[in-house]
N, C-alpha and C positions, 0 to 999 in steps of 0.2 A: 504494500500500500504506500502509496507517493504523495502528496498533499502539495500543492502551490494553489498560487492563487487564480482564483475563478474568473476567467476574460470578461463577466460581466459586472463582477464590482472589485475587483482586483484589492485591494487591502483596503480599501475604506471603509471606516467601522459602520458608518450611516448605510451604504451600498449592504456591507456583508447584513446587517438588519432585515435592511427591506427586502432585501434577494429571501432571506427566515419565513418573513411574515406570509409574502407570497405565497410560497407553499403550503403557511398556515391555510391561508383564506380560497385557496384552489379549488375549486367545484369537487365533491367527492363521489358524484353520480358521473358513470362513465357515460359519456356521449355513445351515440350509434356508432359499432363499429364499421370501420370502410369494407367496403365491398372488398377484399383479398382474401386470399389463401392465409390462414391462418398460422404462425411460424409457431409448430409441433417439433417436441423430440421423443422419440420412440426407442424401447429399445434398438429397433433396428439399426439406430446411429449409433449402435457401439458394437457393432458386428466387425471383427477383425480388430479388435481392443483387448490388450491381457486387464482381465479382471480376476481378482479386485485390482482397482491403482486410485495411487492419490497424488497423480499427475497434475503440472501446470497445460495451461493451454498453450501451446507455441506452436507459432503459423508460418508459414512463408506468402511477402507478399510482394509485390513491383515497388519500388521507391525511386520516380523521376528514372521508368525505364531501367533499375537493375534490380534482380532478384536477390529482396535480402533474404534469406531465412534467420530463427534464432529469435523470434520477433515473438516477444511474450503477450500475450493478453491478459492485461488485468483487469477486473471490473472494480478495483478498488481504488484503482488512483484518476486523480480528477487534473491530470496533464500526461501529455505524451513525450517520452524520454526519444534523445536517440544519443548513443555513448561517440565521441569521441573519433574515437578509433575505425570504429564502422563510418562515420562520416566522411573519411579522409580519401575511403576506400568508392565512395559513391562520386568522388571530382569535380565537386561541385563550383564554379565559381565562388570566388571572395566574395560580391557585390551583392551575392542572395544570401546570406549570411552577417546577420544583425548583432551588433554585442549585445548584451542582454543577462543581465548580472539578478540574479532572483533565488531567494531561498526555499529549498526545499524541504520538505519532513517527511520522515518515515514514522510506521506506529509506534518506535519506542521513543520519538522525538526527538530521536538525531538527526541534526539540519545538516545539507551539505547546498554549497552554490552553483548554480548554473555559469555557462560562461558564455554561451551564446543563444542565439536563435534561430532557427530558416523556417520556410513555409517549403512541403514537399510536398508533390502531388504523390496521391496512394493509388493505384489502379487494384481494380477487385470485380471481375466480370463482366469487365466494360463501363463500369460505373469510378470515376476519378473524383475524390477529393483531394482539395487542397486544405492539407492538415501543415497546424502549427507543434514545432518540434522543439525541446527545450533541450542543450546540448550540455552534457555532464563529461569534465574528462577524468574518469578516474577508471579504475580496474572492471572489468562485470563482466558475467556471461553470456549477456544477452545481448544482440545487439542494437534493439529497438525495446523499446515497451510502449504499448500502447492503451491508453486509460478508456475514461468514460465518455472523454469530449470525441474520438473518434469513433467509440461505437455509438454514440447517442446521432453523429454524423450520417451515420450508414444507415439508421435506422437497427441496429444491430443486436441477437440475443444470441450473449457466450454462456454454453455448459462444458463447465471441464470435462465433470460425470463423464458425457457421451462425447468429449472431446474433438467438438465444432462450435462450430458459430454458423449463425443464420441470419439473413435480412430478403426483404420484399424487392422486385424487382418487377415491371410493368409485366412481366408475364408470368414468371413463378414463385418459390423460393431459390433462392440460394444458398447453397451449403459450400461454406470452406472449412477443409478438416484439419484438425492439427496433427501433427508429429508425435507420434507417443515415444520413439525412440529419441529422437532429437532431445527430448524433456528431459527424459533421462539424463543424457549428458551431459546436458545441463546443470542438473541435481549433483550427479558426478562435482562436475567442475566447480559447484556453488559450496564443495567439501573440500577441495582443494584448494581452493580461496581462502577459506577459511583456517587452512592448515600451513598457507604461506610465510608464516612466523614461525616455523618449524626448522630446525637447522639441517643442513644437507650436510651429506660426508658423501665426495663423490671419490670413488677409489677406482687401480684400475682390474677384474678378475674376466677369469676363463681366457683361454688359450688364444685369444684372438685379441685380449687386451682391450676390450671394449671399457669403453665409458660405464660406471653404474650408480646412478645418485638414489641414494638411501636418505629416505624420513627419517628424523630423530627428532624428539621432542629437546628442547633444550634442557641442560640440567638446570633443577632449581638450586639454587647454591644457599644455605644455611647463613645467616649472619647472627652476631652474636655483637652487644652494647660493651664497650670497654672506657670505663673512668679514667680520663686523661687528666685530670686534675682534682690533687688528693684534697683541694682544701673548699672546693665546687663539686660534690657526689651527681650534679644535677648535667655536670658536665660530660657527654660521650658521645662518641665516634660509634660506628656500624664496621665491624670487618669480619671478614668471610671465618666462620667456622673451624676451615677445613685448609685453614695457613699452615702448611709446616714450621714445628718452633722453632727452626734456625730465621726463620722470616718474622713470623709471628712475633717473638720479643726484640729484635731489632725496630720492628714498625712500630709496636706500641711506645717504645724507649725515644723513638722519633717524632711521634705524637705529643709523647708528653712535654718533650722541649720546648715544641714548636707550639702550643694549647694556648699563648698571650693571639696565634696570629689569624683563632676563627672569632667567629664573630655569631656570637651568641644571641644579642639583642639588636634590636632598629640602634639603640643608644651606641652600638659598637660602632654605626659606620656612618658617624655625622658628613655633611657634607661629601658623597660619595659624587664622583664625576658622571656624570650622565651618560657618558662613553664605556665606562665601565660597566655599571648597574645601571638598570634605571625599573620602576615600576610603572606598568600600564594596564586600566581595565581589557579585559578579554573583551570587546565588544567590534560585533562587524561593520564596518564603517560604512559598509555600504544597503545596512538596514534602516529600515524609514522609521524615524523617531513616532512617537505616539503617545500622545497626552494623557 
C-alpha cells in the first residue's frame, strides 16, 4: 500500500475535507445499471492456477510502445509508481519528464520521496490511457506498480484470488491475466532484498574454480561497558567482548589516559565550530509547512 497525494485536492486540509464529506453525502441508492455485460469472476478464471496461493497480481503491459512486465497491481495504493531503473530502460526523452519532489507512505509510515514525474500512455486492448507516473529511484522488484487512479481509469476490477483483472469494452469484457510465476519471483526476490544486509564470503571451490558467494548473517558481536574513570563510575566506553587481553588491557589503559578528551555533556563542548559539529532538526525541507 502507497499513499500520496490525491490529484484532486492534493495536500490541502480544506480540499482533503471536502473531497471526506463528499463521499459522506453521495447518493447511496445505486442508479440503473448500464446496459453491459456485467464484469463476473468465476471459478473458471483460475483454471490453470496452482491452488491454494497467496499471490500478488502482476501483469504485463505496453508502456509508450515497450513491453514492461513485472508491473504489480495494487488496489491499495492511490498513485502509480514507476522505479527508476525501469525508466531508463523505456528512453524516454528528458523534456517529458517533470521534477516532481513528493512524499510518499507506506502502511507502516515510512515516507520515502519521489524525484520525478512523466505522463505515459498504457495500451491495454486497444484502449490507451495516459496515466500519470510518480518516479522513485531506489532498489525494488517491481518495475511498475500500478494503484487505484489507473484502474479507476480503465474502469477496472483486480482479483488476485483468480489472478486477473477485468474492464468493459464497447463490445465485451476484457480479461488481462497475470503471471502466477513471475509473482513468484518476485516474492523470491522481495527475500532477497531483504537479506541484502547479509555479508557475503565469496570463495573460490570445485575443480573449475568457479566463483561461489555464500549468505552469512553477520556476527553479532557482544559489547560489554568499561569504567574509564575511577572517580566518575557514570563514566564508560562500549568495547567488544571478545578482545583478546593482550588488546583488551592495553585499550582500556589507553582509554583511561585519554577519558579528560570525551565529552560527556552539551557543557563539555562550548562553543564547538560548526564545521566540526553542528546540530540540525531531521526535517525534509522540501515538505509543505502546515499550521
Amino acid at each position: 500500500m502507497i499513499m500520496g497525494a490525491i490529484e484532486v485536492c492534493s495536500y490541502s486540509v480544506r480540499a482533503i475535507k471536502e473531497y471526506s464529506r463528499q463521499a459522506t453525502n453521495a447518493p447511496k441508492v445505486p442508479h440503473d445499471p448500464p446496459n453491459r455485460t456485467p464484469l463476473v469472476f468465476t471459478e473458471a478464471d483460475t483454471i490453470g492456477l496452482h491452488k491454494p496461493h497467496n499471490d500478488a497480481l502482476v501483469v504485463e503491459l505496453l508502456l509508450d510502445d515497450v513491453e514492461v512486465s513485472h508491473i504489480l497491481v495494487d488496489t491499495g495504493s492511490s498513485v502509480n509508481i514507476i522505479f527508476k531503473e525501469e525508466l531508463d530502460q523505456l528512453d524516454l526523452s528528458s523534456d517529458r519528464i517533470e521534477p516532481f519532489i513528493e512524499p510518499l507512505t507506506g502502511f507502516d509510515g515510512e515516507h520515502c520521496m519521489t524525484v520525478c514525474m512523466v505522463n505515459i500512455p498504457i495500451y491495454l486492448d486497444g484502449v490507451a490511457k495516459i496515466i500519470q507516473l510518480l518516479i522513485l529511484d531506489k532498489p525494488a522488484i517491481y518495475n511498475s506498480i500500478l494503484g487505484t487512479t489507473w484502474l479507476h481509469a480503465m474502469k477496472a476490477v483486480a482479483s488476485t484470488y483468480h489472478q486477473c483483472l477485468k474492464f468493459p469494452t464497447p463490445d465485451c469484457v476484457y480479461t488481462l491475466r497475470g503471471n502466477q510465476t513471475i509473482a513468484r519471483l518476485c516474492y523470491i526476490n522481495e527475500c532477497k532484498l531483504h537479506s541484502a544486509n547479509q555479508a557475503c564470503v565469496i570463495s573460490l571451490l570445485g575443480p573449475t574454480n568457479e566463483l561461489v558467494v555464500q549468505q552469512t548473517k553477520p556476527k553479532q558481536e557482544s559489547i560489554v561497558q568499561v569504567c574509564i574513570d575511577e572517580l566518575r563510575s557514570e563514566r564508560q566506553v562500549g568495547i567488544s567482548a571478545e578482545l583478546d587481553q593482550s588488546i583488551r588491557e592495553p585499550l582500556i589503559h589507553f582509554l583511561k589516559q585519554h577519558s579528560s578528551t570525551f565529552a560527556w555533556w552539551v557543557e563539555d563542548m562550548p562553543e564547538i565550530d560548526p564545521q566540526i559539529a553542528c546540530h540540525e532538526l531531521n526535517i525534509d525541507p522540501t515538505y509543505k509547512p502546515i499550521k
